[in-house]
C-alpha positions as CSV (number, residue, x, y, z in Angstrom):
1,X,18.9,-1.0,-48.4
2,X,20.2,-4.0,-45.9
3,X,17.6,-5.3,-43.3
4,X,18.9,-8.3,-40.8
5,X,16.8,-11.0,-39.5
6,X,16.3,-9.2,-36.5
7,X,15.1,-5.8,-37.8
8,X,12.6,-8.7,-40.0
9,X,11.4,-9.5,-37.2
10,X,11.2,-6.7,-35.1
11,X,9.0,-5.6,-38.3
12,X,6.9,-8.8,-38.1
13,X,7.5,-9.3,-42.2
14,X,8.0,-12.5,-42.4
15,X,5.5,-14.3,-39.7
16,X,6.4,-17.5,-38.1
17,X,3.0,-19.7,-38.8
18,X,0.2,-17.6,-38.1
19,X,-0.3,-15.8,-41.4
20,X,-0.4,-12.4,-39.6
21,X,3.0,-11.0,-41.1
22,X,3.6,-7.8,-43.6
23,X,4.7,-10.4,-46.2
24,X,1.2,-12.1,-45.8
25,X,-0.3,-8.9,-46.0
26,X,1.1,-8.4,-49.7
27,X,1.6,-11.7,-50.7
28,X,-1.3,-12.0,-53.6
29,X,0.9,-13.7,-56.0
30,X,-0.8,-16.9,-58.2
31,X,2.5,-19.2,-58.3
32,X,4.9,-20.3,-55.8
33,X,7.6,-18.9,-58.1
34,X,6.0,-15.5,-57.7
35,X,5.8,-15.8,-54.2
36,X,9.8,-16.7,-53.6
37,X,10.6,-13.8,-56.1
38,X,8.3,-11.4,-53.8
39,X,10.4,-13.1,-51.0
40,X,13.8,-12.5,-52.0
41,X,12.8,-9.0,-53.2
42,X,11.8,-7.8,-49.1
43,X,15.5,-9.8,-48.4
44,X,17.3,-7.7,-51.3
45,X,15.8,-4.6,-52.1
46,X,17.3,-2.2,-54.6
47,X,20.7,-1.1,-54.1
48,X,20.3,2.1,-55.2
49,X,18.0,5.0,-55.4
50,X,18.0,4.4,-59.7
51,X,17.2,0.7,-59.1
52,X,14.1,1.6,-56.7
53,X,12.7,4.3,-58.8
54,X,12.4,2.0,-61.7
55,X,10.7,-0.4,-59.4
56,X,8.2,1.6,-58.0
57,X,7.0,3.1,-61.7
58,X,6.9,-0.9,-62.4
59,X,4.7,-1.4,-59.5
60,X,3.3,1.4,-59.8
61,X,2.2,0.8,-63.2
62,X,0.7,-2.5,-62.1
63,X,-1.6,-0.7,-59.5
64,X,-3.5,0.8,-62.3
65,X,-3.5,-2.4,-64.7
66,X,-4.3,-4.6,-62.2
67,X,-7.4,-6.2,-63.8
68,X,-4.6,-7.1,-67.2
69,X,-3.4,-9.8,-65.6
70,X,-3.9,-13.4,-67.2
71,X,-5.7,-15.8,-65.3
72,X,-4.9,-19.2,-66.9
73,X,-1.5,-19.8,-65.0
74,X,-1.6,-20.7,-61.7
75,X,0.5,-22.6,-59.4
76,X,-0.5,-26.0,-60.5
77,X,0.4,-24.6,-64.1
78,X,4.0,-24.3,-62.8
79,X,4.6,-27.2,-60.9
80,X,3.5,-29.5,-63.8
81,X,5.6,-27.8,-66.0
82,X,8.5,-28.7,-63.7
83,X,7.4,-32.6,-63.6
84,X,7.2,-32.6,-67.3
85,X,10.6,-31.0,-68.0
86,X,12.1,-32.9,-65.3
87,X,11.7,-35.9,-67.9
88,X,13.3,-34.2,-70.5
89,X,16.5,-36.0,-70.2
90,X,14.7,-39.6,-70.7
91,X,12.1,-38.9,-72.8
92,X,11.6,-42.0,-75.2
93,X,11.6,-41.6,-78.9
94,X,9.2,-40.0,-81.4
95,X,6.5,-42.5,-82.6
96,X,7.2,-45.3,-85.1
97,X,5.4,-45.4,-88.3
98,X,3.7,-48.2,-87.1
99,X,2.1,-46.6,-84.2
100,X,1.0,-43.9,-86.7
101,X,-1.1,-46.8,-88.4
102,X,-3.5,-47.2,-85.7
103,X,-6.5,-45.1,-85.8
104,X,-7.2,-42.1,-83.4
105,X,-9.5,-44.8,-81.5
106,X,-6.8,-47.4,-81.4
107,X,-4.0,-45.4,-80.0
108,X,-6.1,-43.5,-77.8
109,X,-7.1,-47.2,-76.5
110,X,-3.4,-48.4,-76.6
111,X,-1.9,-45.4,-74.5
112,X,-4.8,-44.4,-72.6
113,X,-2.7,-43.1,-69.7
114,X,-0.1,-41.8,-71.4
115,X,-2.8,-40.1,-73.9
116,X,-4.5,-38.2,-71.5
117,X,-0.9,-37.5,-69.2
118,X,0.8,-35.9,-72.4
119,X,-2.4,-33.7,-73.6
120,X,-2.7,-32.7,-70.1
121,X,1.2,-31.4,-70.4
122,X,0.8,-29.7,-73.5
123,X,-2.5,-27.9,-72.4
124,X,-0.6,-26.1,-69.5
125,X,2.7,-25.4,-71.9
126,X,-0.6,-23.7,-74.2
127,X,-1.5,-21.9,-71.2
128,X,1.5,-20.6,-70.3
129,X,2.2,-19.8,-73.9
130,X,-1.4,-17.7,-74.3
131,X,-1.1,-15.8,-71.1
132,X,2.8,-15.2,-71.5
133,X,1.3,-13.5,-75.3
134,X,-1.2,-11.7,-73.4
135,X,1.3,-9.6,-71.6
136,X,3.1,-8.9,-74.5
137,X,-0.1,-7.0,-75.8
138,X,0.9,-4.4,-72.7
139,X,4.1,-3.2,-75.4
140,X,1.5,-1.6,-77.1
141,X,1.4,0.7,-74.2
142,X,3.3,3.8,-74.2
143,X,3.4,4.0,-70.7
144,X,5.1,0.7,-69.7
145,X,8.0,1.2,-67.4
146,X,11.4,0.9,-68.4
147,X,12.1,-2.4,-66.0
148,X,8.5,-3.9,-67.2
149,X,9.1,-3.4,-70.5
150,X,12.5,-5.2,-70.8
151,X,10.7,-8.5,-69.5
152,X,8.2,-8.2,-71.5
153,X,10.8,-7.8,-74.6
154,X,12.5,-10.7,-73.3
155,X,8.9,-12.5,-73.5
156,X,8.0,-12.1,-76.7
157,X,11.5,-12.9,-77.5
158,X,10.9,-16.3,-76.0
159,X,7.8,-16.5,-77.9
160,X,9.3,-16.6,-81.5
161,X,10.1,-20.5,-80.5
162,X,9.2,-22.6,-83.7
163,X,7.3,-24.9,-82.0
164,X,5.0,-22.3,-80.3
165,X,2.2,-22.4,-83.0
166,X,2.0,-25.7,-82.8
167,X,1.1,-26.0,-79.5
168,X,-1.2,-23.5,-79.1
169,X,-3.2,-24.7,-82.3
170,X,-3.9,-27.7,-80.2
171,X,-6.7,-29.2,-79.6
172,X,-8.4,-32.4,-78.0
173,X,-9.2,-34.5,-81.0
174,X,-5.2,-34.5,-82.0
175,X,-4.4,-38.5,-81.7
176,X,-1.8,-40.0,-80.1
177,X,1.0,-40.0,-82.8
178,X,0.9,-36.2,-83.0
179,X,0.7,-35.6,-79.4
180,X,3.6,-38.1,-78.7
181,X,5.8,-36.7,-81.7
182,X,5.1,-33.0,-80.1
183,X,5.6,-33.9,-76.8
184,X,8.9,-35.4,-77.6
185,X,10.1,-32.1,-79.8
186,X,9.1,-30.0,-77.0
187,X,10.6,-31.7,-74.2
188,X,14.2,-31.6,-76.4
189,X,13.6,-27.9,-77.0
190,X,11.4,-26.1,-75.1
191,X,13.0,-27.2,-72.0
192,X,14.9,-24.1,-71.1
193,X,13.1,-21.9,-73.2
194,X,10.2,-22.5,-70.9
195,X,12.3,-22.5,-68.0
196,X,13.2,-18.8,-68.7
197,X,9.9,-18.1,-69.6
198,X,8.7,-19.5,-66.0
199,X,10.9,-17.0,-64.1
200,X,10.0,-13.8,-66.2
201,X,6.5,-14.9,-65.3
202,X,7.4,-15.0,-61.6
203,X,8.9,-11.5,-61.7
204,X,5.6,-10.1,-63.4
205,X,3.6,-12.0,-60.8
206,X,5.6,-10.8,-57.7
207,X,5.3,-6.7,-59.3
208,X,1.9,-7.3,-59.5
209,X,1.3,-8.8,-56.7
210,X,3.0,-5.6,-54.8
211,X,0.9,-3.3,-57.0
212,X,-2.2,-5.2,-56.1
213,X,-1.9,-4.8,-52.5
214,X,-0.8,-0.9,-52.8
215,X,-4.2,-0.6,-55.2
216,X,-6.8,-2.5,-52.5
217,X,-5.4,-1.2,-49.3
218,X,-5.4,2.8,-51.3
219,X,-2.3,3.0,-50.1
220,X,0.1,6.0,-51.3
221,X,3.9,5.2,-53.6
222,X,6.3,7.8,-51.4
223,X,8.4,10.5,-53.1
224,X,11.7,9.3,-53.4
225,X,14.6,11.9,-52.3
226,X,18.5,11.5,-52.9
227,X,20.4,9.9,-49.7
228,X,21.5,13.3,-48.0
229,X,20.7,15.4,-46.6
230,X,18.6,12.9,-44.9
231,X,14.8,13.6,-44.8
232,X,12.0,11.8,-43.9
233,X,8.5,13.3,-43.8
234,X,4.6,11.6,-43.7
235,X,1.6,11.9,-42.5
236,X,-1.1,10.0,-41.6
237,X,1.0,6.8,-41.1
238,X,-0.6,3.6,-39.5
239,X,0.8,0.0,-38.8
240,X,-1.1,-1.9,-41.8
241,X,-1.6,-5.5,-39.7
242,X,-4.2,-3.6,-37.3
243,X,-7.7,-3.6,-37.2
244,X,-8.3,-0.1,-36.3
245,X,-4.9,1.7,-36.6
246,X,-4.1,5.3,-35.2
247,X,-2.0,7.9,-37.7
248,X,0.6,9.9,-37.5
249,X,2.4,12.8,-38.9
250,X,5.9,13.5,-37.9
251,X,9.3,14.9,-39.9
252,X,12.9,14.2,-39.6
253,X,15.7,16.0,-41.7
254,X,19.0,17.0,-41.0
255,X,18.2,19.8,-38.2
256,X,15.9,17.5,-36.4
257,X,16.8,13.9,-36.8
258,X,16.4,12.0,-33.5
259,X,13.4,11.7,-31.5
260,X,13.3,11.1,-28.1
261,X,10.0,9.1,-27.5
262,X,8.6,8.9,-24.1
263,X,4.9,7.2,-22.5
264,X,3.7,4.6,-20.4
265,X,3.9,0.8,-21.2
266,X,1.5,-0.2,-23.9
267,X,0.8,3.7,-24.6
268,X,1.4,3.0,-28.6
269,X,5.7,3.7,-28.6
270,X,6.4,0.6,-30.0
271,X,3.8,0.2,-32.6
272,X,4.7,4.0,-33.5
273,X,8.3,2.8,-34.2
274,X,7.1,0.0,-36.2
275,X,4.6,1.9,-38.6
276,X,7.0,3.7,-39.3
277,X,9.9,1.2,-40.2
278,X,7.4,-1.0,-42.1
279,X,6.5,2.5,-44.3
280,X,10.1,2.6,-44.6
281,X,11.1,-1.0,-45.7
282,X,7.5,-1.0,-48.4
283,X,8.9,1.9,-50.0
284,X,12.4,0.9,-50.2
285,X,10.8,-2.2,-52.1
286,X,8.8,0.2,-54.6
287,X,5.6,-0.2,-52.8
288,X,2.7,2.0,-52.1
289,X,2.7,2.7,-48.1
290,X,-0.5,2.6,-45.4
291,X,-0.2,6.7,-45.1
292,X,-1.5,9.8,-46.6
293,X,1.8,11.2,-48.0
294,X,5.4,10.1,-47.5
295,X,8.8,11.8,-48.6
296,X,12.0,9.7,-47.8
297,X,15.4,9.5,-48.4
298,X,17.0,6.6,-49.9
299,X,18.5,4.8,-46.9
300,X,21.3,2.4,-46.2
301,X,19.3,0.4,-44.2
302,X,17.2,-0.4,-41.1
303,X,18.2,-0.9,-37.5
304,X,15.9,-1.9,-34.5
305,X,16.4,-3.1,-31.1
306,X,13.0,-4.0,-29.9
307,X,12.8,-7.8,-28.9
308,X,16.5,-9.2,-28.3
309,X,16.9,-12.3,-26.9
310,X,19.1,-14.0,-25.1
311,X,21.5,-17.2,-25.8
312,X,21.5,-20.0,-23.5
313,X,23.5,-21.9,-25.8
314,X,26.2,-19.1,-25.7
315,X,25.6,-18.6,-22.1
316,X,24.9,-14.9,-23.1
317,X,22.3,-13.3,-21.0
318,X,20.0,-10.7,-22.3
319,X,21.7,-7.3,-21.3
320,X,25.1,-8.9,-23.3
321,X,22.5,-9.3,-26.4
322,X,21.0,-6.0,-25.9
323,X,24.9,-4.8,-25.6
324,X,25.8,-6.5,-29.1
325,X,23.3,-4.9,-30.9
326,X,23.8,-1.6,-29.9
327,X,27.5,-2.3,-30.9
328,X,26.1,-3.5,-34.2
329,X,24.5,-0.1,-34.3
330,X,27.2,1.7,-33.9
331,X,29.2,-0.3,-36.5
332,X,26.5,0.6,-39.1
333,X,26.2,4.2,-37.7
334,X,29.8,4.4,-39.1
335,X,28.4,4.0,-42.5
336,X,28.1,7.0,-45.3
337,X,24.5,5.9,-45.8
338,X,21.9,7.4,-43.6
339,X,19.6,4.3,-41.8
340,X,16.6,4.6,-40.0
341,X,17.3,3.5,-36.3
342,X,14.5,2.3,-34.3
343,X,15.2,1.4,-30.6
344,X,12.9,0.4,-27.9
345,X,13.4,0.5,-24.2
346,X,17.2,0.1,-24.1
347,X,18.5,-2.2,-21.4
348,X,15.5,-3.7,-20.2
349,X,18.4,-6.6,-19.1
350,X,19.6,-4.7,-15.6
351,X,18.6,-2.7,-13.2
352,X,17.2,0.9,-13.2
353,X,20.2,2.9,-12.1
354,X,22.5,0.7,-14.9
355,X,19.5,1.3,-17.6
356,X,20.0,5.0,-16.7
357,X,23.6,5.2,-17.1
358,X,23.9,2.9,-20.3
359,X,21.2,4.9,-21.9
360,X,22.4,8.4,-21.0
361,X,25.8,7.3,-22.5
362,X,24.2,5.7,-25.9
363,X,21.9,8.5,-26.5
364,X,25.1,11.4,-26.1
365,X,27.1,9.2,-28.7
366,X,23.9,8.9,-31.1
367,X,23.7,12.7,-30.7
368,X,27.2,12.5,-32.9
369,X,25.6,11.0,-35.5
370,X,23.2,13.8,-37.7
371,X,22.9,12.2,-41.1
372,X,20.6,9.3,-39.5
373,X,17.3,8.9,-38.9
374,X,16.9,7.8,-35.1
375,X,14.2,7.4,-32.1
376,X,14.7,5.9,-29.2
377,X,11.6,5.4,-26.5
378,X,11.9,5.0,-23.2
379,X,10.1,4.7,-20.4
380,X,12.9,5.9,-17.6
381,X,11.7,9.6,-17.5
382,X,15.2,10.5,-15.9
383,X,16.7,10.5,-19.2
384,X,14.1,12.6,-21.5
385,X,14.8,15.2,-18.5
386,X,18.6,14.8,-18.7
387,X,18.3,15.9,-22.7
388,X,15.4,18.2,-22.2
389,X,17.7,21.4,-23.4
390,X,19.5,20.0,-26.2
391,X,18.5,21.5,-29.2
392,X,19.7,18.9,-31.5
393,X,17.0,16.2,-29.8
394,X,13.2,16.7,-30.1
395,X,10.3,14.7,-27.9
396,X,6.9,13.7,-28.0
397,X,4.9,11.5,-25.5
398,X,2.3,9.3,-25.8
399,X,-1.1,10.2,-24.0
400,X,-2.1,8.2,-21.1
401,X,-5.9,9.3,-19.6
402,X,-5.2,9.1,-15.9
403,X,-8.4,8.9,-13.8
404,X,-9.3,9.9,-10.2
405,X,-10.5,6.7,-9.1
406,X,-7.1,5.3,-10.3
407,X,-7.9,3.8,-13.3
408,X,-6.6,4.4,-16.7
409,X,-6.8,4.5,-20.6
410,X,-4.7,5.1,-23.2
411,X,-5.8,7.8,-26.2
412,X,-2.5,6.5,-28.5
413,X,-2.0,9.9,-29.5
414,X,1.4,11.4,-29.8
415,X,1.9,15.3,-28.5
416,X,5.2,17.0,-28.1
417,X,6.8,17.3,-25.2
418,X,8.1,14.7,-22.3
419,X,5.9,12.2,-19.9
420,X,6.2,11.9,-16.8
421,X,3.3,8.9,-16.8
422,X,3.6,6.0,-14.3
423,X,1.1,3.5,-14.3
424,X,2.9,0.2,-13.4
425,X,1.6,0.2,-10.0
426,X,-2.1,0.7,-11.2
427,X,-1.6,-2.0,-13.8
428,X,-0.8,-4.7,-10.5
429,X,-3.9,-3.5,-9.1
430,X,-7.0,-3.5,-12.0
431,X,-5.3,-6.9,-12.8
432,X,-6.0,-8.2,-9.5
433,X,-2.2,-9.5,-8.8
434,X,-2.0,-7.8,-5.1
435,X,-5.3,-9.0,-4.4
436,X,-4.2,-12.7,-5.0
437,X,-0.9,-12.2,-3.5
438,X,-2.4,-11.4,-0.2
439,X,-5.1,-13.3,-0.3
440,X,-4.2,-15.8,2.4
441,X,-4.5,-12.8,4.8
């Protein structure tokens, strides 16, 4: 799956500063290492439906074995690690024998700072060393995943280092001499052992992490299907960031693939279309998703057009960007792959009549397009009735309670069928904009 900075962030996965993204949401990795592996795994999923499958029984195997994780490491662990490597290269030389002449006392005395500086090093090499053997122990489990299982291989390869017993028999009342002398062997030879070591942590940390969040939140792992024919079915789906989400069941497959989405402004289209591409993008990572059941087919990508912008710089205005994407679209429509297209209130950039026209003419080439997954909301009601007898389109509405005395609420609940809804006008009023405008009279 390939996912561009713009569906990211259509998606809100990677917040700006806030902390309110999807990526926040999962993020319960212990090491910064862990969190850029977690990072670069949203930016490059699995390339193919084998690849994912052995991720999600990896994660998946994590969401039950959550409480096996070590708890010695953290991110300080790693980042003195780093420092202590990073001297590797100019490291002085082992002790002589007349420093091993002084008493524990005496040396302790002599190289107070250094004393104390290399135990401390060693202590967190220990750690790493204990909680890297702790995972190891999981080999004993039958059940361990394929991908799982060939890092922690690779661990307790790592492990057989000669100098690893040394280290972890250890303990404060070694004196200087043999703290120097072990110090200096390590930094020579551990180096890049530890290095490697470091980053098979960081992929158990970023596995767990995702299996940690699928296992708090009781979220569901989806059934993987082959790429085509295309299919996508859930139910009870619900955008994970809010506080008191509304589900939804719908199905897509190759007979009924592109939804035509109509409602008032702020009636739940949007957030509909995002649920359902954030589902899409967690379980094309090998995560659990915030819904009941989901079966999906491995896709090519996602595509939204929900908040372009335009390019002063370029001089481009914002119906030219809302043009360019929907010619990136196309361009990735072209593609044997089936994606997930998401699009939100085409053309917002001109006027009504233009808007019509442009969107009448996108959706009749969409409708040439059957092995992708595609909704499109819109609020110009012209164009749901345009379609309305086209079998190969289907359409639901968002509910909007329209009162007598003018006023309104919305139910967020998605029903079959076309709306005809138009509140703007009421919107100016209960917000008091007419009022002020003529308030001079």
């Amino acid at each position: 799956m390939q996912n561009d900075k713009t569906t990211l962030k259509d998606l809100s996965v990677f917040a700006a500063e806030n902390g309110d993204g999807i990526f926040d949401l999962i993020d319960h990795t212990t090491t910064l290492m862990g969190k850029e592996v977690l990072r670069h795994h949203i930016l490059h999923p699995p390339t193919n439906i084998e690849a994912l499958q052995k991720a999600q029984d990896t994660i998946q195997f994590w969401a039950k074995h959550a409480d096996q994780w070590p708890t010695s490491i953290t991110n300080g662990t790693m980042v003195m690690l780093e420092k202590f490597f990073d001297a590797a290269d100019t490291a002085v030389a082992p002790p002589t024998g007349l420093t091993k002449m002084f008493s524990a006392y005496i040396q302790k005395l002599l190289h107070k700072n250094d004393y104390y500086y290399t135990q401390f090093s060693l202590s967190h090499i220990a750690d790493l060393f204990k909680d890297c053997s702790k995972l190891t122990e999981l080999l004993e489990d039958d059940q361990v995943p394929e991908s799982l299982r060939q890092e922690l291989e690779n661990i307790k390869k790592e492990l057989q280092h000669r100098l690893v017993p040394d280290i972890l028999k250890l303990d404060k009342k070694a004196n200087y001499s043999e703290l120097s002398t072990l110090s200096f062997r390590a930094r020579r030879e551990l180096k890049n052992m530890v290095n490697r070591l470091m980053h098979h942590y960081a992929r158990l940390d970023a596995w767990r992490s995702m299996g940690k969040t699928t296992h708090e939140n009781k979220w569901v792992f989806p059934q993987l299907l082959p790429t085509l024919p295309i299919h996508l079915e859930v139910t009870g789906v619900y955008h994970p960031l809010l506080k008191h989400p509304v589900s939804y069941d719908i199905t897509f497959n190759a007979n009924k693939n592109f939804l035509l989405l109509t409602g008032a402004n702020m009636s739940g289209k949007t957030t509909f279309m995002r649920a359902l591409g954030v589902s899409a993008l967690l379980a094309h990572i090998g995560m659990g998703v915030p819904a009941t059941s989901l079966r999906i087919s491995y896709l090519g990508g996602i595509i939204t057009s929900m908040q372009v912008e335009d390019n002063l710089l370029k001089g481009e205005s914002y119906f030219f960007a809302e043009v360019q994407r929907m010619k990136l679209t196309a361009q990735k429509l072209l593609q044997s792959e089936p994606h997930l297209v998401l699009m939100d209130e085409l053309f917002k950039g001109t006027n009504v009549h233009d808007a019509y026209e442009c969107t009448r003419a996108v959706v009749d080439g969409l409708l040439d397009h059957p092995n992708h997954v595609m909704i499109l909301s819109t609020h110009l009601y012209e164009v749901a009735e345009h379609f309305k007898d086209r079998k190969d389109l289907f359409f639901s509405y968002f509910v909007t309670d329209m009162k007598p005395d003018n006023t309104y609420s919305f139910t967020y609940h998605l029903k079959d069928g076309i709306s005809n809804d138009r509140i703007g006008y009421r919107i100016l009023q209960k917000e008091g904009v007419l009022d002020l405008l003529h308030k001079n009279k």
